[in-house]
C-alpha positions as CSV (number, residue, x, y, z in Angstrom):
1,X,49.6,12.8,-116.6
2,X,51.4,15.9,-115.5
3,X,55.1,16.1,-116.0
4,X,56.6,17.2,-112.6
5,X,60.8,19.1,-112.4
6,X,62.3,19.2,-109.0
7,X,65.8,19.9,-107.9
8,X,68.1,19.0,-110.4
9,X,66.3,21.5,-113.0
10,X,65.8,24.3,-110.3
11,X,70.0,23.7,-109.7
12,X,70.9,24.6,-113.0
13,X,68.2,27.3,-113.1
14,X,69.6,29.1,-110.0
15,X,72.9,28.5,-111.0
16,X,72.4,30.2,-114.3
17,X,70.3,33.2,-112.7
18,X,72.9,33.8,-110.3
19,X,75.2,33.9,-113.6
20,X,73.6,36.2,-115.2
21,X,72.9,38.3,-112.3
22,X,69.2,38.3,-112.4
23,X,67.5,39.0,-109.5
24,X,64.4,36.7,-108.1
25,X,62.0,39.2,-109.1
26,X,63.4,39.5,-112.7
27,X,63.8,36.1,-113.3
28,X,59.9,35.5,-112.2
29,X,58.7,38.3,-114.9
30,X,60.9,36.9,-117.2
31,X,58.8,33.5,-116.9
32,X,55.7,34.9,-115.8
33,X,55.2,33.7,-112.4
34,X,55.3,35.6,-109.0
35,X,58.4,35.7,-107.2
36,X,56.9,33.8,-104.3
37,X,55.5,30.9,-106.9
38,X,59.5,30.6,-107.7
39,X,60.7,30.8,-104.3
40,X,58.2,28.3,-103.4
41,X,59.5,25.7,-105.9
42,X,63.0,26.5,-104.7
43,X,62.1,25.9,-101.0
44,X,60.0,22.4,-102.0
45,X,56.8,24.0,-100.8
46,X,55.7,23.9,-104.9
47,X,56.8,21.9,-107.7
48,X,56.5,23.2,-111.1
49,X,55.1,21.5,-113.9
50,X,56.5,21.2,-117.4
51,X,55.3,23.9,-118.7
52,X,56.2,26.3,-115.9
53,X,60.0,24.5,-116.6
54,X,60.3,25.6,-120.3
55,X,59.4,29.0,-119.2
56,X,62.1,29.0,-116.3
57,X,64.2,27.8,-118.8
58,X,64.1,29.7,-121.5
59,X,64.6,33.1,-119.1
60,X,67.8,31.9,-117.8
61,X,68.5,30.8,-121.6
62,X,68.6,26.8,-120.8
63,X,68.5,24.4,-123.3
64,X,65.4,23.0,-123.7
65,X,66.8,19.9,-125.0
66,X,68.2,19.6,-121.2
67,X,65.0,19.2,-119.2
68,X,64.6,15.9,-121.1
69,X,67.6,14.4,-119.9
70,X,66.8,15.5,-116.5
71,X,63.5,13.4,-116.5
72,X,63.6,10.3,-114.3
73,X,60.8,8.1,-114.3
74,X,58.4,7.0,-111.9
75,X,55.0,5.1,-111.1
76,X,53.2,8.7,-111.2
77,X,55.2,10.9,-114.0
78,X,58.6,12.3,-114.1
79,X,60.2,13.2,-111.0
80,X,63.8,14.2,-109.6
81,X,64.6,13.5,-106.2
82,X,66.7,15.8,-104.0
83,X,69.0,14.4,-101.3
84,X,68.2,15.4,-97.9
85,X,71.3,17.2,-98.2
86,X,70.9,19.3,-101.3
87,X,67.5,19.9,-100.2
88,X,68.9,21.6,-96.6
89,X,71.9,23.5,-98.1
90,X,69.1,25.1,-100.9
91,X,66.8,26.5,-97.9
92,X,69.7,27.7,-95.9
93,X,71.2,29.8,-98.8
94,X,67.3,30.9,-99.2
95,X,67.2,32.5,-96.1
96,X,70.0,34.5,-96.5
C-alpha cells in the first residue's frame, strides 16, 4: 500500500522554502526531483509518495518525526485533504 502526503505537508514545505529563501529549482535538486514534478504536487496535478516526502523534507530541514502526525487515515492509505479554499489560494500564488 503506498503512503500518499497532500497539502498539509506541501504547506509547511513551502512555508519553510520560502524561509530559507530557496528557490523552486534549488529546492527540487536538493530532493532530487524536477522542478515541474514539485510544482506538480503543489498544483494537485501529482501527489507524492512517502518517500518523495522525506526527501522534501529533509531539504527544507523538516522533521521527519512531523510527516507522521500529518498522516490521516483512510480506506486506501494515508491521505490529507485540502479545503477547496486552501487548494484555490495555493494555485493563485503559483501563478504568480
Amino acid at each position: 500500500m503506498a503512503v500518499v502526503i497532500e497539502w498539509e505537508f506541501l504547506r509547511l514545505v513551502e512555508e519553510q522554502r520560502q524561509a530559507l529563501r530557496l528557490t523552486i529549482e534549488e529546492l527540487a535538486a536538493r530532493a532530487d526531483l524536477s522542478p515541474r514534478q514539485y510544482q506538480n504536487y503543489l498544483s494537485g496535478k501529482m501527489q507524492p509518495l512517502f518517500g518523495t516526502a522525506m526527501r522534501l523534507a529533509a531539504a527544507v530541514d523538516i522533521d521527519l518525526n512531523a510527516l507522521q502526525k500529518l498522516l490521516v487515515p483512510d480506506l486506501n492509505g494515508y491521505y490529507l485533504k485540502p479545503s477547496k479554499a486552501e487548494k484555490e489560494k495555493l494555485r493563485l500564488a503559483l501563478r504568480k
